[in-house]
N, C-alpha and C positions, 0 to 999 in steps of 0.2 A: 504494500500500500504506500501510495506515494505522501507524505508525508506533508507537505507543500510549505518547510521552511530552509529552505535553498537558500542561501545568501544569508542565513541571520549568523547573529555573532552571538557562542555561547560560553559559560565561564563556568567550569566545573571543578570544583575544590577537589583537593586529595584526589587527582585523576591519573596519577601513573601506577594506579594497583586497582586490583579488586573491582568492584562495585562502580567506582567514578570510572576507571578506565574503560569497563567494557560502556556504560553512558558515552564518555568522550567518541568510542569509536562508531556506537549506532547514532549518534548524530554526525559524525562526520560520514555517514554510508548518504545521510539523507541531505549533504552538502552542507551542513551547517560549518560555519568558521569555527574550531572551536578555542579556547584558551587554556592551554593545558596547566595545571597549578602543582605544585609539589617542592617539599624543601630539597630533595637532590636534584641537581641541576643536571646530572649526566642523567636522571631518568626521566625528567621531562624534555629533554632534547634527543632521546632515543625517542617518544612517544609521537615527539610533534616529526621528528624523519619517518617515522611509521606513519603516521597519518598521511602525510604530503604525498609516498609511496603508495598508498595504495586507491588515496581520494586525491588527484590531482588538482580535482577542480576545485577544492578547498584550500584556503588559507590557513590554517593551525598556527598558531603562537604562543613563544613559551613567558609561562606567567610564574615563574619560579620564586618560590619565596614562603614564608610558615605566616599564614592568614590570622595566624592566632598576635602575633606581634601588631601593634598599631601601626608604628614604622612601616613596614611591610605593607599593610593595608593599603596606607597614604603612598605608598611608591603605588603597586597595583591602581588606584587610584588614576593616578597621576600618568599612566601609561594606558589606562583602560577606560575612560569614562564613560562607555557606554556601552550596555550589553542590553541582549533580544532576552537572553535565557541565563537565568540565575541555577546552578544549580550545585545547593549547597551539600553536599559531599562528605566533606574531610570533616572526620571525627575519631576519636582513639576508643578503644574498648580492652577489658580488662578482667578475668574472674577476680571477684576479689570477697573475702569472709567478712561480712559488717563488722563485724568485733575487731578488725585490722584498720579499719579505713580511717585516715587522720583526716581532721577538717582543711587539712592541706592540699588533699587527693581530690576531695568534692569540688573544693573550690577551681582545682586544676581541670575537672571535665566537665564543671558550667562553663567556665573560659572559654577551653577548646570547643564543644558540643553544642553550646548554645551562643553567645558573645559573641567571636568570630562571626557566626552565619548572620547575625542579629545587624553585625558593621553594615556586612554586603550590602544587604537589602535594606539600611537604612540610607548607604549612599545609592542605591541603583533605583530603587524602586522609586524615589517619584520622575526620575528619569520617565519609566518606564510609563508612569503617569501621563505624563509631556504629552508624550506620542501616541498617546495610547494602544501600545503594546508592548506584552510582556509575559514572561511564564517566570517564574519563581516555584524553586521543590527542592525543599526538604527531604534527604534520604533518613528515614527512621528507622522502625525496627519494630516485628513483633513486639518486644521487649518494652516498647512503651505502653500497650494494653494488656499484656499480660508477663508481666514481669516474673521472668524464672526463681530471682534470689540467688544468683550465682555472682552478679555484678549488680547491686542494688545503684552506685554510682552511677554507671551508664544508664540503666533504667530509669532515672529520675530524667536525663538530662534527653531522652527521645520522648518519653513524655510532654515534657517543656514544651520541645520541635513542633509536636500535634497544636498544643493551646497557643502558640507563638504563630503559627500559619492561619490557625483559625481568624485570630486574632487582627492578622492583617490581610486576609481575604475582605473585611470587616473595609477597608480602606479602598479595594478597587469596584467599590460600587456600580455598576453599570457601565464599565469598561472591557477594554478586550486584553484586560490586565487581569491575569491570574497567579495566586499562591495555593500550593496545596503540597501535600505531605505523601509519599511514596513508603508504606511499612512492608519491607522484605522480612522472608524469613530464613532461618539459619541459611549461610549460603557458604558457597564451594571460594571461596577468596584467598589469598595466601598467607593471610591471618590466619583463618580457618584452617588452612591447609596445617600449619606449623602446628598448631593447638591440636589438630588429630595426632600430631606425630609423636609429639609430646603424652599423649594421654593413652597412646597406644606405640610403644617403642618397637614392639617384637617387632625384626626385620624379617620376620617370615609370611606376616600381614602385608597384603595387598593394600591401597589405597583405599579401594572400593572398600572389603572387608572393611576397616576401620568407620568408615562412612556410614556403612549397615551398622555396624555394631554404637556407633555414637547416636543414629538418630534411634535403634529398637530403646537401649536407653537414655538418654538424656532428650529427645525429641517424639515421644511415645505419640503426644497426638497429631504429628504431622499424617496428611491424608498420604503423602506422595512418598514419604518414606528414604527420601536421599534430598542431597541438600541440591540449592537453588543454584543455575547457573549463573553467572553473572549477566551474560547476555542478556538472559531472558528479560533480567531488571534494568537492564539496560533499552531493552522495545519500550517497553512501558513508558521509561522516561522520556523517549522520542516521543510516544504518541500524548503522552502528556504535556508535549513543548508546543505541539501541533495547534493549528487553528480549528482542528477538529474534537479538539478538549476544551471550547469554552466553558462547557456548560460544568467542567467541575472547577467548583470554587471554596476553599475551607478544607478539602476533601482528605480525607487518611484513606488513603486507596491500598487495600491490603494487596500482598503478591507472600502469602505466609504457608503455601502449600496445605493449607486448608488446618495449619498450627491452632489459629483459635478458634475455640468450641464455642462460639458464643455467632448470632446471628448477624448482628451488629457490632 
């Protein structure tokens, strides 16, 4: 399906791994420019030569730098003032025992998790006003509607993401300006990848193996029963950028392989 945003300019946080990368690349399939962001500079500069390589007809640029710094921001800023497609991304995640967690750690993944994406979309969005157009999304997580207790920190701070989008859907009133919230579920990342390997060492385990064995238990209600590719949450976010998505505004659009038991 054609997509019909050829030519916009998108800015996708934490986008040389995981989750933002495979976004970065399904909007660059559908010609979008995109802004690759990441603090290693040799892997957003491998990302944006992949991109140029195999989308010619796009522009890609590197937007190197940790979002989470103001500094940073105001440079970003100042090389970027205007973007089609916000889409905020870069977040850290972490198991952690509540009884461990210093008010140092909380404080560190409101910053990262929420703050940062909170900067973006207070410099872009009334940009985005201006002209009237615009897509804004948040990548969240299961984990903000139904919080495991494995990492209560990050759980708090995708929660946030949901009330914060709602929040400012709230702002583009009868425009062709949209915010809304994207919650995946466990998925195949190289976060994820590490954290199987770690939690299942025997080198006599398959990948997959581990994968089965993680979601029979620690993902018991998933419908689909293996984790999410990234891609796939990557369509979503294409068709979520599209002019074919006005009508969702506010929205927590689940992609959780059917993780929550719950209707709504």
């Amino acid at each position: 399906m054609e997509m019909n945003i050829k030519g916009k300019t998108a800015l996708v946080t934490g986008s040389t791994k995981g989750i933002g990368k495979a976004i970065a690349i399904e909007l660059a399939k559908e010609g979008v420019n995109v802004l690759v962001n990441g603090r290693n500079k040799q892997e957003v500069t491998a990302l944006v030569t992949q991109l140029k390589e195999h989308f010619p007809e796009t522009t890609p640029q590197s937007a190197v730098g940790d979002i989470v710094s103001p500094e940073n921001r105001q440079s970003l800023f100042d090389t970027f003032p205007h973007v089609d497609i916000l889409v905020n991304n870069m977040g850290i995640f972490q198991p952690m025992a509540y009884e461990t967690i210093e008010d140092e750690t909380w404080e560190k993944f409101f910053r990262t998790n929420v703050l940062a994406a909170n900067s973006l979309v207070k410099f872009y969005l009334p940009k985005m006003l201006k002209v009237n157009f615009g897509r804004i999304i948040f990548i969240a997580s299961e984990e903000a509607v139904m919080p495991s207790g494995e990492m209560p920190q990050y759980s708090m701070t995708k929660t946030m993401q949901l009330s914060l989008a709602k929040s400012l859907s709230k702002l583009t009133k009868g425009t062709q300006v949209t915010v809304n919230t994207i919650m995946p579920g466990s998925t195949m990342t190289e976060g994820v990848r590490d954290m199987l390997e770690k939690m299942y060492p025997d080198p006599a385990m398959s990948l997959a193996d581990k994968e089965k064995l993680f979601m029979a238990n620690n993902r018991p209600l998933s419908q689909i029963q293996r984790l999410i590719d990234p891609s796939e949450i990557g369509r979503l976010a294409a068709f979520i950028s599209s002019p074919y998505a006005t009508a969702f505004s506010g929205a927590a659009i689940r992609m959780d392989g059917g993780m929550v038991p719950t209707i709504v």
